[in-house]
N, CA, C and O atoms as CSV, one atom per row, in Angstrom:
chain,resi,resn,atom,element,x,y,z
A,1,UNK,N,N,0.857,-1.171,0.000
A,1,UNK,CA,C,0.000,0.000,0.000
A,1,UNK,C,C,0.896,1.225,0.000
A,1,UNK,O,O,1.740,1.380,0.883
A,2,UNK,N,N,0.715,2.120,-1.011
A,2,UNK,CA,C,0.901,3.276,-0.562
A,2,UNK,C,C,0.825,4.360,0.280
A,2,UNK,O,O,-0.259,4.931,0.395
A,3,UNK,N,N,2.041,4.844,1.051
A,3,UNK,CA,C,1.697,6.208,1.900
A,3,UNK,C,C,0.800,7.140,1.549
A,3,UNK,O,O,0.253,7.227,0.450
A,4,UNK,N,N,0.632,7.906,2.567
A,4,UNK,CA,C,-0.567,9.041,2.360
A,4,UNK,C,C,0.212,10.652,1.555
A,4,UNK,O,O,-0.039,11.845,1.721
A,5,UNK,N,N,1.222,9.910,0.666
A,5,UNK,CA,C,1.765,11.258,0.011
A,5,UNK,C,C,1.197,11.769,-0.935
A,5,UNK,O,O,0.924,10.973,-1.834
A,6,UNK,N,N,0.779,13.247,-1.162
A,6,UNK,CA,C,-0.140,13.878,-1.432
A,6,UNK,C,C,0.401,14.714,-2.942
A,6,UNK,O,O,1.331,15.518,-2.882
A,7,UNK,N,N,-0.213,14.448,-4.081
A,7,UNK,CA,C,0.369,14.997,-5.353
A,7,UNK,C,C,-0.535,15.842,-5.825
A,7,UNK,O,O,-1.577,15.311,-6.211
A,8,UNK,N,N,-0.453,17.076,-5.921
A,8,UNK,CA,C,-1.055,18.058,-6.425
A,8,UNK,C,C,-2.058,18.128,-5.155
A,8,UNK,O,O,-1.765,18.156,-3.960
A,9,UNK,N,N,-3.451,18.148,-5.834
A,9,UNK,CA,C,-4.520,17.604,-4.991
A,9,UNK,C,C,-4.848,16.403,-4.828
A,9,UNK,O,O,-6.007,16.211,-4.460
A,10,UNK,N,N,-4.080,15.378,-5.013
A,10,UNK,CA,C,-4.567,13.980,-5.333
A,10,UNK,C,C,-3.363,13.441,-4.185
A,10,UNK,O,O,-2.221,13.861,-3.999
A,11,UNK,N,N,-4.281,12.118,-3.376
A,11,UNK,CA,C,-3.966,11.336,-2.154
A,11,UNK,C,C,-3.352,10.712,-2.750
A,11,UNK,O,O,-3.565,10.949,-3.939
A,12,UNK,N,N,-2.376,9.701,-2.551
A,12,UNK,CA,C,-1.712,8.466,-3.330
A,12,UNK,C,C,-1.843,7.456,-2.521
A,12,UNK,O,O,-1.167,6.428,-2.566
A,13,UNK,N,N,-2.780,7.723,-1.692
A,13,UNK,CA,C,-3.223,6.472,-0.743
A,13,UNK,C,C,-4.001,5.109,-0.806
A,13,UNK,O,O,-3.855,4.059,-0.180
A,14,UNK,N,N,-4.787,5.460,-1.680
A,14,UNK,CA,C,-5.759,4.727,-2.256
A,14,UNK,C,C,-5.513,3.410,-3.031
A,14,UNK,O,O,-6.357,2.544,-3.261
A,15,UNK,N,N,-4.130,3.410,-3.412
A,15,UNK,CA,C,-3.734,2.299,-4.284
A,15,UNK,C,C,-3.665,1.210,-3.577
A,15,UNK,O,O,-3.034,1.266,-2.522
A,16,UNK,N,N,-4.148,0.242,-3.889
A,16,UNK,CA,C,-4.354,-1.186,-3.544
A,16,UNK,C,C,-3.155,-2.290,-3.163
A,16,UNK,O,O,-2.369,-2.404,-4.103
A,17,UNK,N,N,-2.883,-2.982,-2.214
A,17,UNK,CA,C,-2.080,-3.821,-2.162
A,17,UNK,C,C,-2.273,-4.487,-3.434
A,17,UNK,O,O,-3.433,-4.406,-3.837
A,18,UNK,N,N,-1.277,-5.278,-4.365
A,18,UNK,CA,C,-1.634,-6.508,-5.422
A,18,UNK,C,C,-2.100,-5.904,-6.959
A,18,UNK,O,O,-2.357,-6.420,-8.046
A,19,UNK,N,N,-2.049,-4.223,-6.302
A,19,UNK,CA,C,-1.564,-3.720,-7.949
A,19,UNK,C,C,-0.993,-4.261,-8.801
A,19,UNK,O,O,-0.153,-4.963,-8.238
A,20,UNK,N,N,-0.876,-4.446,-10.443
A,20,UNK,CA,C,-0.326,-4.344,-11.357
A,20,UNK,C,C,0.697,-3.458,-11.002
A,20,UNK,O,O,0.527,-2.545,-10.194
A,21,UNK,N,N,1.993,-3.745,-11.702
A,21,UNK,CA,C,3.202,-2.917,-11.463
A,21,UNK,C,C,4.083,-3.350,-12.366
A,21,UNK,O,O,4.534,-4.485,-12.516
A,22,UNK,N,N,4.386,-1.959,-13.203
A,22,UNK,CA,C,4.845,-2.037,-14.742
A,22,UNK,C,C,6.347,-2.043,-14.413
A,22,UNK,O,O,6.884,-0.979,-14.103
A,23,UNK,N,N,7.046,-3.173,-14.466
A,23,UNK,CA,C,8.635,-3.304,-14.466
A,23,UNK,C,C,9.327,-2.795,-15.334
A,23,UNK,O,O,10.253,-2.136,-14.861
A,24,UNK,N,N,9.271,-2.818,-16.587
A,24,UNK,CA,C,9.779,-2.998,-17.844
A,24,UNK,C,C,10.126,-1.751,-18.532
A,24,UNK,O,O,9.358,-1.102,-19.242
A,25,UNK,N,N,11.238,-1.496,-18.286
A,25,UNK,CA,C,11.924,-0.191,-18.511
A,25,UNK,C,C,11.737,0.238,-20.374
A,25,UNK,O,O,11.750,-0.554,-21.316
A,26,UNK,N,N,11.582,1.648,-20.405
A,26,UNK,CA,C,11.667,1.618,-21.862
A,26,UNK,C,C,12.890,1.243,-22.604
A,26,UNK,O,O,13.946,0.900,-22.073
A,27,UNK,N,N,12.674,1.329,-23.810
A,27,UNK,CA,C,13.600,0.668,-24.972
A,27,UNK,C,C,14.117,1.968,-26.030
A,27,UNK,O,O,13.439,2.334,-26.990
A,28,UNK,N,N,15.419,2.564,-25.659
A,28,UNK,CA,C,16.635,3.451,-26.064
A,28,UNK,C,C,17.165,3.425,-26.829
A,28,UNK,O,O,18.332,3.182,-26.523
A,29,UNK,N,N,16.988,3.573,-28.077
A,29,UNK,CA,C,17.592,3.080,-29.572
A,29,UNK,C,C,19.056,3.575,-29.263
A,29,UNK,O,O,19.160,4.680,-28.730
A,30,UNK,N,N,19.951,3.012,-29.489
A,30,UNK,CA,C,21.522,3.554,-29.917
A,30,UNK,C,C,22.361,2.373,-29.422
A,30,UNK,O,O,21.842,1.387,-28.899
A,31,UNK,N,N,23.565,2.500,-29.591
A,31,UNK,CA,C,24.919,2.095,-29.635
A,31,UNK,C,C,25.311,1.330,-28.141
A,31,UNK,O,O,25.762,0.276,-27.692
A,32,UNK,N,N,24.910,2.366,-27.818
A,32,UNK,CA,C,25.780,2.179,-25.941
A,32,UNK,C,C,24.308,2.196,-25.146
A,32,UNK,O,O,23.296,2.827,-25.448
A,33,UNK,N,N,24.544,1.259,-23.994
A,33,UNK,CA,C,23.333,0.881,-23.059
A,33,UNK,C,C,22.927,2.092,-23.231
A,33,UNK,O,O,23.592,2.937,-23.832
A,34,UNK,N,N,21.413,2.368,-22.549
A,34,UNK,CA,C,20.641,3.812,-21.965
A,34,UNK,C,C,19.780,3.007,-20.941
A,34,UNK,O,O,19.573,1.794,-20.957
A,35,UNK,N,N,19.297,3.976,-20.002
A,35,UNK,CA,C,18.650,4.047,-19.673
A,35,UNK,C,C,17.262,5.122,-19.592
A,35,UNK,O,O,17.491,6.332,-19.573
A,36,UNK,N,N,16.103,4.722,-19.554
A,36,UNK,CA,C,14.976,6.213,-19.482
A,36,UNK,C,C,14.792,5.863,-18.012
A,36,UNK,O,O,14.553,4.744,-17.559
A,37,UNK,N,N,14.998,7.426,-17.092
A,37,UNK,CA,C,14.957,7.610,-15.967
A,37,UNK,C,C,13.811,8.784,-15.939
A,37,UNK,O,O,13.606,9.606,-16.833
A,38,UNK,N,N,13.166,8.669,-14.784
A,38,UNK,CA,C,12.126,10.119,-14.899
A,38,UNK,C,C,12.980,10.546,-13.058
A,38,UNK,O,O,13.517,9.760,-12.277
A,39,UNK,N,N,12.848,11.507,-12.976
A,39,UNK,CA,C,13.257,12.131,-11.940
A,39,UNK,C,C,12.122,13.040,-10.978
A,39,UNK,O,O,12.243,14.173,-10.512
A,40,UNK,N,N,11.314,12.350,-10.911
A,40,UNK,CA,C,10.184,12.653,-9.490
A,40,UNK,C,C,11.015,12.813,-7.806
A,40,UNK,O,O,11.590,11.971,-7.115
A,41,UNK,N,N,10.736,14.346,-7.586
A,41,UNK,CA,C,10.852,14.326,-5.880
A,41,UNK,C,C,12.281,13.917,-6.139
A,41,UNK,O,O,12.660,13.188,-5.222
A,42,UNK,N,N,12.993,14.069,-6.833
A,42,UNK,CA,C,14.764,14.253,-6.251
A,42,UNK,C,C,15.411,12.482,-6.723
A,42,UNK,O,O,16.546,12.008,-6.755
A,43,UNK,N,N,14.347,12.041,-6.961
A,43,UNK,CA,C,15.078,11.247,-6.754
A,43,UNK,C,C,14.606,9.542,-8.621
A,43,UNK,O,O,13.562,9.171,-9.157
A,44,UNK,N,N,15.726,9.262,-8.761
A,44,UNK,CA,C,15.959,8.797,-10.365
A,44,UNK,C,C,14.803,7.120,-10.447
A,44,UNK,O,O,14.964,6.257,-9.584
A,45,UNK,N,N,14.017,6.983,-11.284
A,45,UNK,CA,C,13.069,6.030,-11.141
A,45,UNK,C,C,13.523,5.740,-12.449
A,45,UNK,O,O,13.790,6.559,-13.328
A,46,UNK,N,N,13.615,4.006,-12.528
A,46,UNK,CA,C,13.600,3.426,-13.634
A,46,UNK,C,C,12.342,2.485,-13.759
A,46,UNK,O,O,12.168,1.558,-12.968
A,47,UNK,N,N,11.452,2.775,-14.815
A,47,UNK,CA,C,10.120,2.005,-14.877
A,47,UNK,C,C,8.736,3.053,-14.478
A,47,UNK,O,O,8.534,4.232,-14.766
A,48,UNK,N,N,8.150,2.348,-13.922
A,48,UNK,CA,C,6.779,3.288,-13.134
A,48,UNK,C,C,6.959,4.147,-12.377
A,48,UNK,O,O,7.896,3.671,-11.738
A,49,UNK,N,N,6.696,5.408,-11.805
A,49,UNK,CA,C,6.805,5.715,-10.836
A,49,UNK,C,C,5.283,5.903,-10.195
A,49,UNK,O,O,4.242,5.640,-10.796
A,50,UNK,N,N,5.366,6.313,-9.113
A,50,UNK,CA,C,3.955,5.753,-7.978
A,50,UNK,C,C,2.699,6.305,-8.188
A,50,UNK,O,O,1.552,5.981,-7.879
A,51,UNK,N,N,3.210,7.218,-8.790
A,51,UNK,CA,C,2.388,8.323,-9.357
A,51,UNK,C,C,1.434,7.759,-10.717
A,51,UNK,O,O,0.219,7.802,-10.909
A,52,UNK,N,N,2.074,7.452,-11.187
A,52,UNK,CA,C,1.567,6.364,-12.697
A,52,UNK,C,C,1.308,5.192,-12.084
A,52,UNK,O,O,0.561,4.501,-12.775
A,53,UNK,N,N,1.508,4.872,-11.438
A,53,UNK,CA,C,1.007,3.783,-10.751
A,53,UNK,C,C,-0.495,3.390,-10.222
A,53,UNK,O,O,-1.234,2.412,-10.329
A,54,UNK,N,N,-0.558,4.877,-9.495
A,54,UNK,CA,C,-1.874,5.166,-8.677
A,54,UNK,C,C,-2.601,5.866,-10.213
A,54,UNK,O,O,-3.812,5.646,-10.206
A,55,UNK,N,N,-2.324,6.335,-10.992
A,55,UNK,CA,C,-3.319,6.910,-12.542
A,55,UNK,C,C,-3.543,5.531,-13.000
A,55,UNK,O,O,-4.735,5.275,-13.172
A,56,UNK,N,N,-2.896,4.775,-13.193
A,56,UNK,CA,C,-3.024,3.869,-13.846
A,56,UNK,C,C,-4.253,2.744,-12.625
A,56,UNK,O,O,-5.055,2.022,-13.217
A,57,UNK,N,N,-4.261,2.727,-11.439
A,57,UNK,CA,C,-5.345,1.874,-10.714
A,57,UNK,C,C,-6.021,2.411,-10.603
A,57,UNK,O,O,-7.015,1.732,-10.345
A,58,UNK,N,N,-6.363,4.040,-10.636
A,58,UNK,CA,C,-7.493,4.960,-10.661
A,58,UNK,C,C,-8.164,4.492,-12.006
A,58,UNK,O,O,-9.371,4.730,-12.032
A,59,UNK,N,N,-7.659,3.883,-13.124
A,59,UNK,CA,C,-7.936,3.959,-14.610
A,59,UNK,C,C,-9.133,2.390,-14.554
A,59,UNK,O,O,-10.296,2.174,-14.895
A,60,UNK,N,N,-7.893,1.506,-13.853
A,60,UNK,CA,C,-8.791,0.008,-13.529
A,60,UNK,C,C,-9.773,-0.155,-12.571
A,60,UNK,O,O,-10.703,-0.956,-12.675
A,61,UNK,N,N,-9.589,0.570,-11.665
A,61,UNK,CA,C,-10.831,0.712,-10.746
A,61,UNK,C,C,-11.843,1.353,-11.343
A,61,UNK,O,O,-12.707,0.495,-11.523
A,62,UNK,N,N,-12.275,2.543,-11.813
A,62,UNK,CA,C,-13.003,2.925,-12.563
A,62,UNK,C,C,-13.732,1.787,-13.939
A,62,UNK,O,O,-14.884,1.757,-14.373
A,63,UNK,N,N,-12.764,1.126,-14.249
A,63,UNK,CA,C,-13.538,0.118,-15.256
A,63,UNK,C,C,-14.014,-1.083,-15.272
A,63,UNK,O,O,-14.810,-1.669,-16.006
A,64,UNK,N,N,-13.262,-1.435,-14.125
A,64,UNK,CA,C,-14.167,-2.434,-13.530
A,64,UNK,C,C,-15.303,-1.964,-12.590
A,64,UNK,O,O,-15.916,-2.893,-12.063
A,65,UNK,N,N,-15.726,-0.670,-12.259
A,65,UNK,CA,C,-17.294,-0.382,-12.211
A,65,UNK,C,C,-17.927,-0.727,-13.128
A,65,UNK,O,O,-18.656,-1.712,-13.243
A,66,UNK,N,N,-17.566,0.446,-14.169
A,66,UNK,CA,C,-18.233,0.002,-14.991
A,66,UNK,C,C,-18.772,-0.893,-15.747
A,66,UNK,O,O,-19.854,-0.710,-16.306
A,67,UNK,N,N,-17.814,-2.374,-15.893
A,67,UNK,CA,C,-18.068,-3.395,-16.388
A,67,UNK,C,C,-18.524,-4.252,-15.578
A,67,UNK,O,O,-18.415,-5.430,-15.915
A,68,UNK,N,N,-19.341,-3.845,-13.927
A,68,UNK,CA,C,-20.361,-4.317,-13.797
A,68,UNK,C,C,-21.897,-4.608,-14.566
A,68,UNK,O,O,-22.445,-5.692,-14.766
A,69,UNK,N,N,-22.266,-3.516,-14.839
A,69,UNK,CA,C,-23.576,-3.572,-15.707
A,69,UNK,C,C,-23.427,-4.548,-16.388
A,69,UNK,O,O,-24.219,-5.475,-16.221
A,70,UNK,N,N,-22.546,-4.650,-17.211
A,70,UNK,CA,C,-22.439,-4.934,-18.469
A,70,UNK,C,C,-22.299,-6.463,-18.431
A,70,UNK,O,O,-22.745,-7.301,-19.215
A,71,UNK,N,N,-21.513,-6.618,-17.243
A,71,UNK,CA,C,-21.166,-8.219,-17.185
A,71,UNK,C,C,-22.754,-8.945,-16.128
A,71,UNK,O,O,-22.848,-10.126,-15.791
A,72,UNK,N,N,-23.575,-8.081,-15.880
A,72,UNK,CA,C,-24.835,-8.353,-15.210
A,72,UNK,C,C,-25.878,-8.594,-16.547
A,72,UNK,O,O,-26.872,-9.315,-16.455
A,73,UNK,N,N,-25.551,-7.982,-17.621
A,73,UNK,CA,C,-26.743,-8.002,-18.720
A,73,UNK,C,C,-26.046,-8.769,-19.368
A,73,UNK,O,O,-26.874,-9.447,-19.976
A,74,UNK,N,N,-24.882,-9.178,-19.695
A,74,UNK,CA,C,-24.265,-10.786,-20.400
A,74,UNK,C,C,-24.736,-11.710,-19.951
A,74,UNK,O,O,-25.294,-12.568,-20.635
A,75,UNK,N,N,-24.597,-11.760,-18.410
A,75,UNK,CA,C,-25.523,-12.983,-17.228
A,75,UNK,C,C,-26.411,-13.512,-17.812
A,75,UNK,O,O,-26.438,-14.616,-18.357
A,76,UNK,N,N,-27.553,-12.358,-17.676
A,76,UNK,CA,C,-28.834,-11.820,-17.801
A,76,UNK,C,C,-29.820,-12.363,-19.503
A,76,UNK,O,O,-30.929,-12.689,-19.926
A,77,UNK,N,N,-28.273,-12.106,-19.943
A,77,UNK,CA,C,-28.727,-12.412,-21.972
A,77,UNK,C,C,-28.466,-13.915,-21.954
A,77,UNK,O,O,-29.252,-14.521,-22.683
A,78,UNK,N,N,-27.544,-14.712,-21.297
A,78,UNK,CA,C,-27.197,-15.809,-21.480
A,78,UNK,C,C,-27.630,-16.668,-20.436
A,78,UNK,O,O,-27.140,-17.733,-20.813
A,79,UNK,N,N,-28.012,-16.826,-19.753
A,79,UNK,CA,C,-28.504,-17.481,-18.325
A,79,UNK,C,C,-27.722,-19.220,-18.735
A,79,UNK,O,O,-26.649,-19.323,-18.140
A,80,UNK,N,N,-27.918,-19.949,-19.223
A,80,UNK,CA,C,-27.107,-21.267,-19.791
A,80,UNK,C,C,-25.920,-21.019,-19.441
A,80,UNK,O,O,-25.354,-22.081,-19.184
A,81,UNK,N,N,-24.962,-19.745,-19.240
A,81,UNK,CA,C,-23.441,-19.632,-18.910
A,81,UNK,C,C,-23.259,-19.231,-17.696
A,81,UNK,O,O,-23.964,-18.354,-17.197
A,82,UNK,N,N,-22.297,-19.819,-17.068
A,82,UNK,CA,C,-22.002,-20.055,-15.663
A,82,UNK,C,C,-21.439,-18.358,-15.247
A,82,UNK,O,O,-20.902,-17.704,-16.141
A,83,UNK,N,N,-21.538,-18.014,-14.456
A,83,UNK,CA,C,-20.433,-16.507,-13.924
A,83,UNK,C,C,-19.225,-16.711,-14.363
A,83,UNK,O,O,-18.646,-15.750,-14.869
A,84,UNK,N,N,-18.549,-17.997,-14.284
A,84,UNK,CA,C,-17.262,-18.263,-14.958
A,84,UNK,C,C,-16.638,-17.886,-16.270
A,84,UNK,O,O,-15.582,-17.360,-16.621
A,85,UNK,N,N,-18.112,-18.545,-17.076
A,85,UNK,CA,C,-18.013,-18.018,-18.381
A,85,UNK,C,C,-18.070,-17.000,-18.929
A,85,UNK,O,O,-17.463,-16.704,-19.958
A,86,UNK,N,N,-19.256,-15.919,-17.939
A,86,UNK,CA,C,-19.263,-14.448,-18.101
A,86,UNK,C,C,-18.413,-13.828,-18.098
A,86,UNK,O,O,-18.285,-12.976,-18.978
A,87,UNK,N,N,-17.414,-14.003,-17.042
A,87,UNK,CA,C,-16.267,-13.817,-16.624
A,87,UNK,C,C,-15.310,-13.646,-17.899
A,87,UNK,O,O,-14.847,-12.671,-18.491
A,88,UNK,N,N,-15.221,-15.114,-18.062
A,88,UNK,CA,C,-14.153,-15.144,-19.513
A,88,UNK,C,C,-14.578,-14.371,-20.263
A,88,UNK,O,O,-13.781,-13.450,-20.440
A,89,UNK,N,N,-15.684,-14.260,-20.944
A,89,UNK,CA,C,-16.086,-13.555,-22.247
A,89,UNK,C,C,-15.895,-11.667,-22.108
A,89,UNK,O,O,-15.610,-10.921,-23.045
A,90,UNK,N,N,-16.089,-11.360,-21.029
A,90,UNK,CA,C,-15.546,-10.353,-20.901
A,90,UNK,C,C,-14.438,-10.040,-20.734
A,90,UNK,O,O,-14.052,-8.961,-21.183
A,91,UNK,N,N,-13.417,-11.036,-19.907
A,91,UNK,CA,C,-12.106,-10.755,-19.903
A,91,UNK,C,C,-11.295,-10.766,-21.489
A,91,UNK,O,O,-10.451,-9.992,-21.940
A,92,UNK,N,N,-12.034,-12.153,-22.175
A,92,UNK,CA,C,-11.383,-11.707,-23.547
A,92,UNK,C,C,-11.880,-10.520,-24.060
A,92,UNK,O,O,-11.015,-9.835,-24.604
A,93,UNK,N,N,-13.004,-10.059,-24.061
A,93,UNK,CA,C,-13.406,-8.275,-24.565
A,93,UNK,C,C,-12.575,-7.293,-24.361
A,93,UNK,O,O,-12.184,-6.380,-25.087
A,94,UNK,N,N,-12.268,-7.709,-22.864
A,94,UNK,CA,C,-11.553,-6.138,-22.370
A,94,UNK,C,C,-10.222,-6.498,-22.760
A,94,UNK,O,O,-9.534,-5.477,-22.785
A,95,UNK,N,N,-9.597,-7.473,-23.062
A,95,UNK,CA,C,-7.874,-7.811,-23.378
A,95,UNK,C,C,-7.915,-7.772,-25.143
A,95,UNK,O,O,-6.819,-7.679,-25.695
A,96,UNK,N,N,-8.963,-7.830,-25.880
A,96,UNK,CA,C,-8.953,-7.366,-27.375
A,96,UNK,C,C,-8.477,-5.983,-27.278
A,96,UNK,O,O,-7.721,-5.629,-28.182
A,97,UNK,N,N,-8.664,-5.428,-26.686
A,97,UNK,CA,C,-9.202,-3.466,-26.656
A,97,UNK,C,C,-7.814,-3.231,-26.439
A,97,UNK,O,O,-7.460,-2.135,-26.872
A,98,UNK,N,N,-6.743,-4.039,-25.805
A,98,UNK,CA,C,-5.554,-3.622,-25.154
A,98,UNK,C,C,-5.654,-2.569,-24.557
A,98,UNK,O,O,-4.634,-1.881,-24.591
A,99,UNK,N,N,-7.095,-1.881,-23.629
A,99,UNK,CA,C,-6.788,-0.873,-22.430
A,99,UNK,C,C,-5.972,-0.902,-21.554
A,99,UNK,O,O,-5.373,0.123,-21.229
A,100,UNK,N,N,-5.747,-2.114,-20.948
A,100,UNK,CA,C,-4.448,-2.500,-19.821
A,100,UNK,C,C,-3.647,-3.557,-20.324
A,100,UNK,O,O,-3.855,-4.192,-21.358
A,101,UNK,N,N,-2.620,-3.712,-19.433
A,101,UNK,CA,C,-1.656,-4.951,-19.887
A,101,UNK,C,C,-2.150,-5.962,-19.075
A,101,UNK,O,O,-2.895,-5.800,-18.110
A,102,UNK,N,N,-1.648,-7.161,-19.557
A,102,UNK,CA,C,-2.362,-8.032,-18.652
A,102,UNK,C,C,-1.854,-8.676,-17.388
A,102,UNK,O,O,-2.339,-9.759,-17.059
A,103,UNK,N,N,-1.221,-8.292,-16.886
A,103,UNK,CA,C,-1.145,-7.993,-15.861
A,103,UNK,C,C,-2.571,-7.168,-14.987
A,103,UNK,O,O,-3.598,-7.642,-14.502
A,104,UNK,N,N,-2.130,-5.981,-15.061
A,104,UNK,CA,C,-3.845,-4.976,-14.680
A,104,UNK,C,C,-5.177,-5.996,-14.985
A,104,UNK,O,O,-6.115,-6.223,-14.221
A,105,UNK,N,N,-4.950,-6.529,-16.342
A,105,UNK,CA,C,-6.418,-7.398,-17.070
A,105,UNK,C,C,-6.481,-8.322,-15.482
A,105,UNK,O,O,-7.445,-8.196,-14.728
A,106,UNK,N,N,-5.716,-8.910,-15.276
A,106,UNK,CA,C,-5.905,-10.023,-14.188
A,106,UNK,C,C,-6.363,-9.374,-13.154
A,106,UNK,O,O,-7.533,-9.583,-12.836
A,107,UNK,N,N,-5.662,-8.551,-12.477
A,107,UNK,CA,C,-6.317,-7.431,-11.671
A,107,UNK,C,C,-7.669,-6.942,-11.587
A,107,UNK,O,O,-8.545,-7.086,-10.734
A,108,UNK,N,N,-7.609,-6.167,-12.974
A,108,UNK,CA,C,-9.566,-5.949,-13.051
A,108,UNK,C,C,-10.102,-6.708,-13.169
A,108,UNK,O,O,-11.233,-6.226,-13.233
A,109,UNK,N,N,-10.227,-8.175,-13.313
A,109,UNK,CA,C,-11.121,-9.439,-13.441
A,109,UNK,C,C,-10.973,-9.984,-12.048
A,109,UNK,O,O,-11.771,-10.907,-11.881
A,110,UNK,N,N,-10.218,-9.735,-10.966
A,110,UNK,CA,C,-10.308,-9.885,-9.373
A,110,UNK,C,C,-11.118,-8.791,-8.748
A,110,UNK,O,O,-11.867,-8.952,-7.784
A,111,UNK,N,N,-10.908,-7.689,-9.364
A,111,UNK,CA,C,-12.044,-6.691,-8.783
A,111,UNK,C,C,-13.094,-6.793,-9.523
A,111,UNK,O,O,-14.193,-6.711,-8.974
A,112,UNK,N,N,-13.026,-6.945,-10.599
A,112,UNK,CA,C,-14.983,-7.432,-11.225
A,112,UNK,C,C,-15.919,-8.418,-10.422
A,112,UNK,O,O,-17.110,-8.246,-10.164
A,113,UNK,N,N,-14.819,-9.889,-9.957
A,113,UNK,CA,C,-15.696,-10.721,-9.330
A,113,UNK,C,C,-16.066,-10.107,-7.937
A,113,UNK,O,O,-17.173,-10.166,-7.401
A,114,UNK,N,N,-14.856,-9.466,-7.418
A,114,UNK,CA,C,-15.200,-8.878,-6.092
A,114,UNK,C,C,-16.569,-8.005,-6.075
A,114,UNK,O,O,-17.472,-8.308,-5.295
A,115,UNK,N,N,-16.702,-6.774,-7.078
A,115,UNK,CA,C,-17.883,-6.232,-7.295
A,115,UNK,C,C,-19.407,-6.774,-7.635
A,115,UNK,O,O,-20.536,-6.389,-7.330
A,116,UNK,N,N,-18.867,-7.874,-8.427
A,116,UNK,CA,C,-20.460,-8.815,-8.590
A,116,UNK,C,C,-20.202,-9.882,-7.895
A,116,UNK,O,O,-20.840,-10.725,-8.525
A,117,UNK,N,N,-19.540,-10.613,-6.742
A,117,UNK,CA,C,-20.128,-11.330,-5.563
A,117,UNK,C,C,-19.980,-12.777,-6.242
A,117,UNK,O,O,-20.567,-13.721,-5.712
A,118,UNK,N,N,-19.103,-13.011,-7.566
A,118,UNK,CA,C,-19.494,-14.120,-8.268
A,118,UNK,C,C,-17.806,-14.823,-8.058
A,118,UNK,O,O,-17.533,-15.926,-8.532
């Protein structure tokens, strides 16, 4: 979990233990190693920093609200398919779209079931 450090107007508290968390440093065309560093608060980050971190679970939390409804009227249209299957058919929907990596995808399909109880 994140501390209660405070960016702009925005808490950074909120972020979830079991986040998605983007390792994978960018890719530096040339000759000799590079690295891409961003320099937040003094100090040199290679990869995510916490900040993108918490935008980025603000992004999945938000859509897995939303893809309550939606995965309630799939239910609803199909009754013959188990929650399991609902499940899947939306998880392949939302991983066509490439909105998140999948990593996050796994993530928002733990908070979807959490939200619909299934």
């Amino acid at each position: 979990m994140l501390s209660g450090k405070c960016v702009g107007s925005m808490e950074i508290s909120n972020t979830r233990d079991g986040f998605a968390r983007h390792l994978t440093p960018a890719v530096v065309p040339g000759n000799q190693p590079k690295l891409a560093l961003v320099l937040p608060d003094g100090v040199y980050v290679v990869g995510q920093t916490e900040l993108e971190r918490y935008e980025r679970w603000l992004m999945c939390e938000d859509l897995a609200k939303q893809l309550v409804s939606g995965a309630r009227r799939d239910r609803a249209s199909h009754p013959e398919k188990s929650p399991a299957q609902t499940l899947e058919r939306v998880q392949k929907s939302v991983g066509r779209k490439h909105w998140v990596s999948p990593d996050e995808l796994a993530w928002l399909m733990h908070r979807l079931r959490t939200f619909l109880d299934w």
